[in-house]
LOSE-490474 format. One record per atom (N, C-alpha, C): residue in three letters; atom name; x, y, z. Coordinates in nm, 2 decimals. Layout:
REM residues N
code;site;xx;yy;zz
ALA;CA;X;Y;Z;
...
REM end
This chain:
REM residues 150
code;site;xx;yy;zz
UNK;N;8.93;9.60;4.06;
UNK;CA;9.05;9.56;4.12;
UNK;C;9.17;9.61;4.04;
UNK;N;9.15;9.73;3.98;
UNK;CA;9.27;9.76;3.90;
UNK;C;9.36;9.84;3.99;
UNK;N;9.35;9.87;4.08;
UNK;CA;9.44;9.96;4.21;
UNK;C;9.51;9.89;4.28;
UNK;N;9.64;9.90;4.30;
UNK;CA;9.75;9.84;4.38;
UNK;C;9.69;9.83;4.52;
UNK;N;9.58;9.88;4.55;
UNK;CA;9.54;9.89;4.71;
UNK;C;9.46;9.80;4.67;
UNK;N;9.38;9.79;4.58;
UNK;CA;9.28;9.70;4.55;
UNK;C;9.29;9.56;4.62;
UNK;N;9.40;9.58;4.53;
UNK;CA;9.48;9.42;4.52;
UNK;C;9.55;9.35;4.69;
UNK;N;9.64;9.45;4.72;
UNK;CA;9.70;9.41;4.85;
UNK;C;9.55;9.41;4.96;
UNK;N;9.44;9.46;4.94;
UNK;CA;9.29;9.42;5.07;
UNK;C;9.30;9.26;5.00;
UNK;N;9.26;9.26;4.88;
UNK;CA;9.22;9.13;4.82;
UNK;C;9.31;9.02;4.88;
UNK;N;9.40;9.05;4.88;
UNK;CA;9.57;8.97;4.89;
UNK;C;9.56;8.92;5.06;
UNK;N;9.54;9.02;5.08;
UNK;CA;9.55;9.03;5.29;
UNK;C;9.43;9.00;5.34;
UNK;N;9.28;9.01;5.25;
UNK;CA;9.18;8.93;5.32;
UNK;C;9.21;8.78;5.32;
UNK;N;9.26;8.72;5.19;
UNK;CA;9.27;8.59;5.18;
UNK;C;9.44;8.51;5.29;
UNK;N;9.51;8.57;5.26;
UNK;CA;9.63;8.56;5.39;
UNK;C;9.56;8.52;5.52;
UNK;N;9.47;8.62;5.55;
UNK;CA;9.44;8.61;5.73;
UNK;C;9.33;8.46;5.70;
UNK;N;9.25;8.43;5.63;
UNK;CA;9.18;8.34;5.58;
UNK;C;9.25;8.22;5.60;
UNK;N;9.39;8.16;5.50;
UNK;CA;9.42;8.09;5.47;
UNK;C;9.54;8.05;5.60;
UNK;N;9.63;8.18;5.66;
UNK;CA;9.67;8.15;5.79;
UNK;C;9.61;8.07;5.89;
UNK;N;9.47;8.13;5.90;
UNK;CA;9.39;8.09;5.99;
UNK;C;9.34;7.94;5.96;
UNK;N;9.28;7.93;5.84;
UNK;CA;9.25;7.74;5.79;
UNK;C;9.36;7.66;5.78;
UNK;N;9.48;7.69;5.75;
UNK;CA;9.56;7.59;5.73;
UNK;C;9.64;7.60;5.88;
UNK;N;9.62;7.61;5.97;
UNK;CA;9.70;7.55;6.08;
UNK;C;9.68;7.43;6.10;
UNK;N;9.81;7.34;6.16;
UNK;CA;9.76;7.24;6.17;
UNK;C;9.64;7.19;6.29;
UNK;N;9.64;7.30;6.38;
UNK;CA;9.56;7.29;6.50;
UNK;C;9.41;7.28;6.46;
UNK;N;9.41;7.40;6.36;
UNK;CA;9.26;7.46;6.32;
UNK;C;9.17;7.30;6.25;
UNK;N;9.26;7.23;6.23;
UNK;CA;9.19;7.11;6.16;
UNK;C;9.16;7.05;6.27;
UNK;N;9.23;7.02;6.38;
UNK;CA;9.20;6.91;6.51;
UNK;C;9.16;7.01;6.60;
UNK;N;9.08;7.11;6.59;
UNK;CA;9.01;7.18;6.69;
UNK;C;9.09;7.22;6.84;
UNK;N;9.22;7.18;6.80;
UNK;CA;9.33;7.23;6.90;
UNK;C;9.41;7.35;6.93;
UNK;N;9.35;7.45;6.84;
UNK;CA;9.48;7.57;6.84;
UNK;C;9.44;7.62;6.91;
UNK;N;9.48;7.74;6.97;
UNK;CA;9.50;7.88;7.04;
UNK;C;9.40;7.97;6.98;
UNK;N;9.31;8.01;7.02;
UNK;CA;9.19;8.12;6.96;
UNK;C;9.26;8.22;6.94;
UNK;N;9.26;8.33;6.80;
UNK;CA;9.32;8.41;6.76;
UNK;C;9.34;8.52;6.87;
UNK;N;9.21;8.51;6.98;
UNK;CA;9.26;8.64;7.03;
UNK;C;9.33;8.60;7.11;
UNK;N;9.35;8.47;7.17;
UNK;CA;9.45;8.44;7.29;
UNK;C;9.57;8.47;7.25;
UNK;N;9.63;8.39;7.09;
UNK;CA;9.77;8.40;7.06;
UNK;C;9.76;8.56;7.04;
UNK;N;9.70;8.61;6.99;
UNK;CA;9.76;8.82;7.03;
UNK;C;9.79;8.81;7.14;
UNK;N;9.67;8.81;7.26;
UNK;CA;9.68;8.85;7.42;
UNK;C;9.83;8.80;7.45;
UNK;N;9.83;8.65;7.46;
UNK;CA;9.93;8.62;7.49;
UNK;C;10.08;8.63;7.47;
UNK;N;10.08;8.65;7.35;
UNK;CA;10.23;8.72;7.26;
UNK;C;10.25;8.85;7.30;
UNK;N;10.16;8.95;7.35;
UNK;CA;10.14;9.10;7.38;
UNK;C;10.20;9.06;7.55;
UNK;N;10.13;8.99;7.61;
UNK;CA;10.19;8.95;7.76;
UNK;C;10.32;8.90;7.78;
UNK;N;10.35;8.85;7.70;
UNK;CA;10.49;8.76;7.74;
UNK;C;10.60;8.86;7.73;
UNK;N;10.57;8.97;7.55;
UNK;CA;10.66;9.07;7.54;
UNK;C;10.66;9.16;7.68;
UNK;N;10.59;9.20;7.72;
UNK;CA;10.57;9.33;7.81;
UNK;C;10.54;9.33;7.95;
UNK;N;10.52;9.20;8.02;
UNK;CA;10.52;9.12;8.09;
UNK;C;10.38;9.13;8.15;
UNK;N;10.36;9.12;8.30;
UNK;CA;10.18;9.11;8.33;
UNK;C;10.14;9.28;8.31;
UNK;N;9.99;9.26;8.27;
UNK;CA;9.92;9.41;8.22;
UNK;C;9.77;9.33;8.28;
UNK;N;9.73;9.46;8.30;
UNK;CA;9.59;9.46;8.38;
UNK;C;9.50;9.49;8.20;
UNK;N;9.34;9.51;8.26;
UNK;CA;9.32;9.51;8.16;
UNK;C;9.28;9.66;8.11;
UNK;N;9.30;9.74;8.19;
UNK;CA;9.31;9.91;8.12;
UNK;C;9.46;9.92;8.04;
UNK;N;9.54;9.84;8.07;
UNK;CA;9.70;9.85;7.98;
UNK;C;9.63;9.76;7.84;
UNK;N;9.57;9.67;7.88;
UNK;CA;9.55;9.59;7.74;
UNK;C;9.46;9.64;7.67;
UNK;N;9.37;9.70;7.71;
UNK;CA;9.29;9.83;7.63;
UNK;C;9.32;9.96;7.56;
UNK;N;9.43;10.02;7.63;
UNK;CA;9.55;10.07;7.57;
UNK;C;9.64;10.02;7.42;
UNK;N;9.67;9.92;7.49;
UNK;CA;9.78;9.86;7.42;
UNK;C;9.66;9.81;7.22;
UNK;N;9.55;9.76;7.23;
UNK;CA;9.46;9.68;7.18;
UNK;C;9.39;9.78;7.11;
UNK;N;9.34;9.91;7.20;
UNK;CA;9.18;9.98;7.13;
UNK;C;9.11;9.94;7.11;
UNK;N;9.05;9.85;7.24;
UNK;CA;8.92;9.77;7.26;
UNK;C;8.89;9.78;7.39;
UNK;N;8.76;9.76;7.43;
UNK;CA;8.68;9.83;7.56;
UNK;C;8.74;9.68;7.65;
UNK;N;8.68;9.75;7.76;
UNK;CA;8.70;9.61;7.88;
UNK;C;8.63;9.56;7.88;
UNK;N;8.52;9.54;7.76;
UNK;CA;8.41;9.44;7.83;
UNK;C;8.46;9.31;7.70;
UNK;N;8.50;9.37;7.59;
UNK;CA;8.58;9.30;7.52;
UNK;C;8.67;9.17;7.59;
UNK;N;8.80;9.28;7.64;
UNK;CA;8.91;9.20;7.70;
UNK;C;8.84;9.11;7.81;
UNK;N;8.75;9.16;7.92;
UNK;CA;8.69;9.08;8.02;
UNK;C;8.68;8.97;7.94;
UNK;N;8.59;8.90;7.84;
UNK;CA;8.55;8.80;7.80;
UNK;C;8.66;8.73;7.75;
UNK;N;8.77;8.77;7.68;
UNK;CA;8.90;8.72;7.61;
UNK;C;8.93;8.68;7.74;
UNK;N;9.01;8.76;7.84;
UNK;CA;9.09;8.68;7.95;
UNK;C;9.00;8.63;8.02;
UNK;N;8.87;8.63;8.00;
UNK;CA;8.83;8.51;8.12;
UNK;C;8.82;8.40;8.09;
UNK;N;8.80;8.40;7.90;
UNK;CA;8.83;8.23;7.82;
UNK;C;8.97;8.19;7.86;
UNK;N;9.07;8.29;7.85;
UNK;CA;9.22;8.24;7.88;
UNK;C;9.26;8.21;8.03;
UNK;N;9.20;8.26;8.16;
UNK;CA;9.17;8.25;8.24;
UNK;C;9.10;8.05;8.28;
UNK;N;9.01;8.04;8.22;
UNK;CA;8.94;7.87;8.25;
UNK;C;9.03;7.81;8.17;
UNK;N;9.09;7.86;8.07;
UNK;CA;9.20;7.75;8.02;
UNK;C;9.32;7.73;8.07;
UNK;N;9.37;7.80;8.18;
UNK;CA;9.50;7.80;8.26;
UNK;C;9.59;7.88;8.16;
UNK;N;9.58;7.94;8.08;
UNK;CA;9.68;8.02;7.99;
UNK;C;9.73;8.15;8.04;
UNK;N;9.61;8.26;8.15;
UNK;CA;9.69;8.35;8.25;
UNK;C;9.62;8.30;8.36;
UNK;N;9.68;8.37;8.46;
UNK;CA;9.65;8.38;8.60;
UNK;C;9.65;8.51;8.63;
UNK;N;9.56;8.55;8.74;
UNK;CA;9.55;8.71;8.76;
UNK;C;9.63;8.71;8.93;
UNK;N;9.74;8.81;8.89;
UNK;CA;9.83;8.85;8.97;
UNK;C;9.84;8.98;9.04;
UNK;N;9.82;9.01;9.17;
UNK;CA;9.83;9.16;9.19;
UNK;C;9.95;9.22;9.14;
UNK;N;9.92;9.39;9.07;
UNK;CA;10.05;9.46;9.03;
UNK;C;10.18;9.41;9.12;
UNK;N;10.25;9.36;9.04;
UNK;CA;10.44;9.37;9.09;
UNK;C;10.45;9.54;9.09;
UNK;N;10.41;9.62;9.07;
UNK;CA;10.44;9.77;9.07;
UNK;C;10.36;9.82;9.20;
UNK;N;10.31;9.78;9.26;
UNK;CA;10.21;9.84;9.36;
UNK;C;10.08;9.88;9.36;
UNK;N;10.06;9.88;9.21;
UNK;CA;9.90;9.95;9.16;
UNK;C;9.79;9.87;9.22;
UNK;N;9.66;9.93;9.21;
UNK;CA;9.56;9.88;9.23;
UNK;C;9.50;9.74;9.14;
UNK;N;9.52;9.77;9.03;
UNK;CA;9.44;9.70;8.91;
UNK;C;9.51;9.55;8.95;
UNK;N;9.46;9.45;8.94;
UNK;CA;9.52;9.33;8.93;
UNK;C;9.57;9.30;8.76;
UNK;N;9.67;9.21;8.79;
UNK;CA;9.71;9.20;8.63;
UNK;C;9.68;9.06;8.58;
UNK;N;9.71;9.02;8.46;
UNK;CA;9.69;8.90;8.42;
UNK;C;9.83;8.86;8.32;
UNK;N;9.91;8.74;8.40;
UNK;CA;10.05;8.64;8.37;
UNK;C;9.98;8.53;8.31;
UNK;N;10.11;8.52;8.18;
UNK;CA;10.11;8.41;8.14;
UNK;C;10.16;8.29;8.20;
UNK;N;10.10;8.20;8.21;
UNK;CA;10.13;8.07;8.35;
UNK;C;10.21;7.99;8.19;
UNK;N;10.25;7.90;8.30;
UNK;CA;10.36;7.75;8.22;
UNK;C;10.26;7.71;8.10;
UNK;N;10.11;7.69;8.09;
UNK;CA;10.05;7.64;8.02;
UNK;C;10.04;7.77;7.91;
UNK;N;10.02;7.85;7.94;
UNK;CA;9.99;7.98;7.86;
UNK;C;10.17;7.94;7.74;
UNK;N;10.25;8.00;7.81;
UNK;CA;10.37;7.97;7.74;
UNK;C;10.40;7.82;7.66;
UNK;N;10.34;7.73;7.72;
UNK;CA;10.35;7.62;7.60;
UNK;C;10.28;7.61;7.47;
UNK;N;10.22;7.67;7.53;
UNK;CA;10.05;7.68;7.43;
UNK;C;10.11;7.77;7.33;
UNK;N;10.12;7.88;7.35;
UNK;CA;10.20;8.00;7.28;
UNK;C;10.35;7.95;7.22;
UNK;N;10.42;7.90;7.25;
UNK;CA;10.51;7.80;7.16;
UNK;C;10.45;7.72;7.08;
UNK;N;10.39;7.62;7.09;
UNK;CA;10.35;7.53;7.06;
UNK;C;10.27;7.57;6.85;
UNK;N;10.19;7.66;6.93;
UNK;CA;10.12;7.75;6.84;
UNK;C;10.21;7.80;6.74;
UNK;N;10.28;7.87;6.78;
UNK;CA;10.40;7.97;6.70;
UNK;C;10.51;7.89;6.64;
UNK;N;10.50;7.76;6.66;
UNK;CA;10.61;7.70;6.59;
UNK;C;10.55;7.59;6.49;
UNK;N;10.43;7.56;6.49;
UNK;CA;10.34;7.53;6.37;
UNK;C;10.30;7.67;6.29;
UNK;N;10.27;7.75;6.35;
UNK;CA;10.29;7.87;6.23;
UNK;C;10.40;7.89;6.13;
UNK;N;10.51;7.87;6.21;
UNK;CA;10.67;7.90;6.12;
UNK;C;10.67;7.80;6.04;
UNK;N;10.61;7.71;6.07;
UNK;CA;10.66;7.54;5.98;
UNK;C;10.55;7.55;5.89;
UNK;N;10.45;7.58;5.92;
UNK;CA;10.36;7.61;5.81;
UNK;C;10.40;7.71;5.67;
UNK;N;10.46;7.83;5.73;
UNK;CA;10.50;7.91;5.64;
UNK;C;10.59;7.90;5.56;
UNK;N;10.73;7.79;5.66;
UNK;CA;10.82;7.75;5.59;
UNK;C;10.83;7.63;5.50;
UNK;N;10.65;7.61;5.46;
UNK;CA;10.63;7.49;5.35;
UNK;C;10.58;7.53;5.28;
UNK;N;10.53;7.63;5.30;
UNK;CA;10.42;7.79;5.20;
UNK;C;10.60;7.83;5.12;
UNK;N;10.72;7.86;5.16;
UNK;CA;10.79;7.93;5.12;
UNK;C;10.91;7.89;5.07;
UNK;N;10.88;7.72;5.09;
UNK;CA;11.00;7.64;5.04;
UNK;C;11.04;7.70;4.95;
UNK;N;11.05;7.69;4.83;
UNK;CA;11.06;7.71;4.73;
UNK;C;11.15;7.83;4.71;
UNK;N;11.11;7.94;4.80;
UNK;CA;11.18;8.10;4.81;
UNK;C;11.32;8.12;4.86;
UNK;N;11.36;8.17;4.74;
UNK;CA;11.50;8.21;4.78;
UNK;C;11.52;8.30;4.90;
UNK;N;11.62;8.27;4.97;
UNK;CA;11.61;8.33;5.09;
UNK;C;11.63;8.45;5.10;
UNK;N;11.63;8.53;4.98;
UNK;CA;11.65;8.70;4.96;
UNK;C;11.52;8.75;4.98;
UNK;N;11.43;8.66;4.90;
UNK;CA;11.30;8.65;4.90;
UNK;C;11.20;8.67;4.99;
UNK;N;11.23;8.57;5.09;
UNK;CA;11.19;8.57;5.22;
UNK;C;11.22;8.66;5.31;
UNK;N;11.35;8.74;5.30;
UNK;CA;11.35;8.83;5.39;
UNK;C;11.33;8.97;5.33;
UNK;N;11.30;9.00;5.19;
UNK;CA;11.25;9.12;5.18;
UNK;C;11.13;9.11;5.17;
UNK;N;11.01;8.99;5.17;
UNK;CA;10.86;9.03;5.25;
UNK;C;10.86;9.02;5.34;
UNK;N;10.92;8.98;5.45;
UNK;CA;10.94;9.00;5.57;
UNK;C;10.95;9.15;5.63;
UNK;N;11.06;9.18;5.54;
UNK;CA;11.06;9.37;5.57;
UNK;C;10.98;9.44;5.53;
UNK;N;10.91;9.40;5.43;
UNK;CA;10.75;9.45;5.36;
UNK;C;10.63;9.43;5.46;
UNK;N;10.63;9.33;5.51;
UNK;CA;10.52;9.30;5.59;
UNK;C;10.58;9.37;5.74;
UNK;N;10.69;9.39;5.79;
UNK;CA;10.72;9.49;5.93;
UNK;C;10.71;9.63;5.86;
UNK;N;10.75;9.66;5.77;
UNK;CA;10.72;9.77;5.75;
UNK;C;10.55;9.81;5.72;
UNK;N;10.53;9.75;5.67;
UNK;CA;10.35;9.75;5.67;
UNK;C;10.27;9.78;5.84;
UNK;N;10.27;9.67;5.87;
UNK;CA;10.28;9.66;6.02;
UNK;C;10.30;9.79;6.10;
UNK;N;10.39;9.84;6.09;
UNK;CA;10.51;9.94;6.17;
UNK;C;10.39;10.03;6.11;
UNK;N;10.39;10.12;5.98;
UNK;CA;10.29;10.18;5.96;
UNK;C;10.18;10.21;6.00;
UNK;N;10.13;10.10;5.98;
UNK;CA;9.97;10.08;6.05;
UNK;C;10.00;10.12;6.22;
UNK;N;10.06;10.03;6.29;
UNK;CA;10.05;10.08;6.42;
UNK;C;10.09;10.21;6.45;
UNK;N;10.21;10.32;6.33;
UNK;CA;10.24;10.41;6.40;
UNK;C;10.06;10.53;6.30;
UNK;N;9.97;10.49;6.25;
UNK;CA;9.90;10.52;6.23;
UNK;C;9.78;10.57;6.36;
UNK;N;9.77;10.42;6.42;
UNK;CA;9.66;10.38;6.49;
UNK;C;9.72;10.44;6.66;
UNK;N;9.83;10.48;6.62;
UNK;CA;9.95;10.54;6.76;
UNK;C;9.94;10.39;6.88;
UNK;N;9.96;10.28;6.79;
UNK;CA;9.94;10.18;6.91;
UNK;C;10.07;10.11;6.82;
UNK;N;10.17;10.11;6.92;
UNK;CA;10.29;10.03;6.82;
UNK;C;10.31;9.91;6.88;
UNK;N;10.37;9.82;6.85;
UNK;CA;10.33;9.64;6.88;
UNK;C;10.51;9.65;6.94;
UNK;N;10.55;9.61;7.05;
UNK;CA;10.68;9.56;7.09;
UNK;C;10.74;9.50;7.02;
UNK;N;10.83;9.52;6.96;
UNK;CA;10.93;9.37;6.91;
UNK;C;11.08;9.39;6.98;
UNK;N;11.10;9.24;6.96;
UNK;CA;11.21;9.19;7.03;
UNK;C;11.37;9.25;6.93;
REM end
């Protein structure tokens, strides 16, 4: 682990690790399954997508996504909507429950992080913030799949 790359795998295995155990959901068996909060965060930006766009958008087959949206599907989180564009493919919206759920979620993540970062001066916080979008940004303009932001 003497390599600056070493270190940042080491760093970012334990991140996704510790994001993931310390929610407050993940203790009461309540949260949003990781793949829903992507799916769902990915739908809300971009609005309804079938599942050949979310295969696109992801780089994962349909038999993948089939199984993701049909757990998000029995949980009321999308509904499947024919194209608003006229296409064939039916699409899948985030319903009222999907969007609460996806708040809900996303705003125990922030409060989580913002007790992870008390302490951090606020210069602090927003230049790993740019480190981590820029990391990000990278990778997807790598993988040629770039993530929407607002």
């Amino acid at each position: 682990m003497d390599k600056p790359t070493h270190l940042i795998e080491f760093e970012a295995m334990l991140l996704g690790r510790h994001l993931y155990l310390n929610s407050p959901r993940a203790r009461t068996g309540g949260r949003l399954e990781r793949s829903a909060y992507i799916l769902l965060s990915r739908i809300r930006m971009e609005g309804p997508m079938s599942i050949g766009q979310l295969s696109d958008a992801f780089g994962l087959d349909a038999s993948t996504l089939n199984r993701q949206t049909a757990a998000m599907l029995r949980g009321g989180l999308v509904e499947r909507i024919p194209d608003p564009d006229g296409g064939m493919a039916r699409k899948f919206r985030i319903t009222d429950e999907g969007e609460h759920r996806l708040d809900t979620h996303r705003a125990e993540a922030i409060q989580g992080l913002e007790k992870v970062m008390a302490d951090w001066d606020p210069e602090e916080v927003a230049t790993f913030a740019g480190y981590l979008k820029r990391f990000n940004t990278d990778i997807e303009n790598l993988d040629e799949r770039p993530w929407p932001r607002p």
